[in-house]
N, C-alpha and C positions, 0 to 999 in steps of 0.2 A: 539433382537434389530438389524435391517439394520444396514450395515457397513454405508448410507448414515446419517442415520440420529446418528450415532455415534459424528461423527462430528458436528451433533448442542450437542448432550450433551454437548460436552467438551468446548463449548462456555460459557466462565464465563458469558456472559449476562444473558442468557437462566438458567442457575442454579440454581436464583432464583423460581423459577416453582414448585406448587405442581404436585404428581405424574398424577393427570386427567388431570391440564393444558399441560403436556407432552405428554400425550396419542395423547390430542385432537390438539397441534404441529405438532405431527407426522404425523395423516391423515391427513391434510391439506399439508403437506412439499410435496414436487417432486424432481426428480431430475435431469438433463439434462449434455449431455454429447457435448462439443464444440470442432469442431476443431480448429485448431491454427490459430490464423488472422481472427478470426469470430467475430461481432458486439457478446455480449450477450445482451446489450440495446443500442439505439438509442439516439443522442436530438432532445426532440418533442416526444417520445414514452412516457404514459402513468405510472405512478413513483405508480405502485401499486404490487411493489412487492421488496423484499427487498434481496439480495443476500448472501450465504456463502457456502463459496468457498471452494471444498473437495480437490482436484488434481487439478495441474500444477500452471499457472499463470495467473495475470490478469492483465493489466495498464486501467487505467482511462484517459481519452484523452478530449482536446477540441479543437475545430479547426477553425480559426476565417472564416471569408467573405470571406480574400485573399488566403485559402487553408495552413495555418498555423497551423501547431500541439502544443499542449503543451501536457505533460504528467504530468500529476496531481497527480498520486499516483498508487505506483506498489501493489497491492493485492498478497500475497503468502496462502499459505491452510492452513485455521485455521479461516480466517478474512471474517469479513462482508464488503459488500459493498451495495452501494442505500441505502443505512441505510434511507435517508427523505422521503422512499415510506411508512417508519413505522408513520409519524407526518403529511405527506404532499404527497397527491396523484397527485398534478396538473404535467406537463409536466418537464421532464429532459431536463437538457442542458448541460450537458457531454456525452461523450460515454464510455461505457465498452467495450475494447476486448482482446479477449486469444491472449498471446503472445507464449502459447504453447496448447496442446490437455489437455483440461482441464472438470474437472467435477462440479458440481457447484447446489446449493440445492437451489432452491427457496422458499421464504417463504414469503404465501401474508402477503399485508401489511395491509386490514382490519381484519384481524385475530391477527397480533403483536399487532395495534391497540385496540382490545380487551383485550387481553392479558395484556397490559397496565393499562388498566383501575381497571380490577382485581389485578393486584399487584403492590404496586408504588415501592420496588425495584426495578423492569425491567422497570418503567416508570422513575427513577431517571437515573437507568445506561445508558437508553436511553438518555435522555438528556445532560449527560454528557458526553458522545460519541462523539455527533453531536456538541457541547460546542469546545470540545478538538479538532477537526478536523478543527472547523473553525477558531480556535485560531490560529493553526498549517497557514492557509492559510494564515490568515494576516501576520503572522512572515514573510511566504515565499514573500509577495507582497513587505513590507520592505525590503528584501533582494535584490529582481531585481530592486529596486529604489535605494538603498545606499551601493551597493557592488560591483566588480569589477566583469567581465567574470571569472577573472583566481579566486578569493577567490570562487564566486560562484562552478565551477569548484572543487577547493580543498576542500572543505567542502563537496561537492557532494561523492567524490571519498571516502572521509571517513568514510564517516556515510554507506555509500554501503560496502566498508570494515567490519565496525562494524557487520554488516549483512549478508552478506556474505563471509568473506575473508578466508580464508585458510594457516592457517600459512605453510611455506616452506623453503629449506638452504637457497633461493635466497633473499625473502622476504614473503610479503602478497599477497597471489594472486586471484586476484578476481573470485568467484565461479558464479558471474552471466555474461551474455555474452549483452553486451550493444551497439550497433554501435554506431557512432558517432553521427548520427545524434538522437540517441534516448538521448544521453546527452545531445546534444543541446537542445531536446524538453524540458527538463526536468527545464535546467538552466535560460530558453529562452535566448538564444543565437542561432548564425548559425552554420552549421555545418564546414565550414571553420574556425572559431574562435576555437573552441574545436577541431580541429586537430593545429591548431598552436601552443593552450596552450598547448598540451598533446605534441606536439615535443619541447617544449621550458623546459618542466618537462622533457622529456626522455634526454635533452643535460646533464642539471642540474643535473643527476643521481639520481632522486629523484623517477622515474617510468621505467621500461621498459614492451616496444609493442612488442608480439611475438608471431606470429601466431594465431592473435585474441584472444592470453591471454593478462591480463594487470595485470602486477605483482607490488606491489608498494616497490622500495626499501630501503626508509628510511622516515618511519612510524612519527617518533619524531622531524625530520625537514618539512617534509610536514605538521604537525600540527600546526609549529609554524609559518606558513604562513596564516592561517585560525585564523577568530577572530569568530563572530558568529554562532553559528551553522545555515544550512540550511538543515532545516527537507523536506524527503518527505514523507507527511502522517505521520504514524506512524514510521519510521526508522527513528530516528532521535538518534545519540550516544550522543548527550549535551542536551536530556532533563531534564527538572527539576524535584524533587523529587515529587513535587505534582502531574506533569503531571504522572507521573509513577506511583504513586499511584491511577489518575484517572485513567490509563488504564490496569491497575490489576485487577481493578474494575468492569471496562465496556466495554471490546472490547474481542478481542476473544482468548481463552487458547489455546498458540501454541502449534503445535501438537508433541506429544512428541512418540518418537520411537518405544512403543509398537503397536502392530497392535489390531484394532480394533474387538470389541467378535465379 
């Protein structure tokens, strides 16, 4: 077994598979290696292939008329992404790109599609995938209509905690490195707003900025400032038990510390 295609094994979607539908996975898969700040797809490119992501990182980006980013959903290795080239070939209207050198397995999407058809397992986890992700977006569209900058904000920084934090004597410190403005992209807010809330938390002794670390120093008042959670994507630390149950189910088995045969 390729170490590349190691990593669709351990995609609980794919598991459902007998051993020829894996065989015949495999010779279709590819793999392609991105450098950092590189498009992996385009809006307007062709949604006939469906992505899982080996090494580094990935965000999902949209960017309106007036040259306006949002960031829609960070990808770490383990996870699928273009998951609608598997149900839906017509044209993409987000973009994929590495936020570091990253590696990343393609897998067409009239082959999932078959694949589908043969086993309604992978045709259920499919659906529920793509079910769970657009649930997730509505939440998030609620959220920039009935929440504040700073909750938006607080909620962000926690569920990124959740996910990446690093406990330490000082506090939680954050293990992923995010500028300003990639918050603002996220929260849709400007980048001047999320430098005021983040110095209005660092007076409050609630965070400290230190050399482009962000260490959070008090975990259980910062939370008690946040009412809803604001998911992005799947990082979300307040989801519900059933969501968590769908995505046990149907997204992709993180990867866990031993190395690949």
């Amino acid at each position: 077994m390729t170490q590349m295609f190691w990593h669709v094994r351990n995609c609980s979607l794919f598991q459902r598979l007998t051993e020829p539908q894996w065989n015949r996975l495999e010779r279709c898969a590819r793999v392609r290696k991105f450098p950092k700040r590189t498009s992996v797809y385009l809006p307007d490119d062709l949604a006939d292939t469906a992505y899982l992501l080996a090494e580094g990182r990935v965000q999902i980006c949209s960017t309106t008329n007036e040259g306006k980013q949002c960031i829609l959903a960070l990808i770490e290795p383990g996870e699928l992404f273009g998951e609608l080239a598997i149900v839906d070939s017509s044209a993409r209207e987000e973009r994929a790109e590495t936020v570091q050198n990253s590696t990343v397995v393609l897998l067409p999407g009239d082959h999932l599609r078959q694949l589908m058809e043969e086993s309604p397992g992978l045709a259920l986890g499919v659906t529920k995938l793509i079910g769970l992700r657009r649930k997730r977006v509505e939440r998030r569209l609620r959220s920039l209509l009935f929440r504040s900058n700073r909750e938006r904000l607080t909620q962000l920084l926690l569920d990124l905690t959740d996910q990446y934090g690093n406990a330490t004597t000082e506090g939680v410190e954050m293990g992923i490195k995010l500028s300003h403005q990639d918050l603002a992209s996220i929260i849709g807010a400007t980048r001047e707003t999320v430098t005021t809330v983040l110095g209005e938390m660092q007076s409050e002794g609630l965070l400290r900025i230190q050399r482009q670390k962000l260490i959070l120093l008090d975990l259980p008042r910062l939370a008690a400032t946040s009412t809803q959670p604001f998911p992005i994507d799947k990082h979300s630390s307040a989801e519900t038990t059933a969501e968590a149950n769908v995505r046990s189910r149907s997204t992709i088995a993180r990867p866990v510390n031993a190395a690949p045969p």
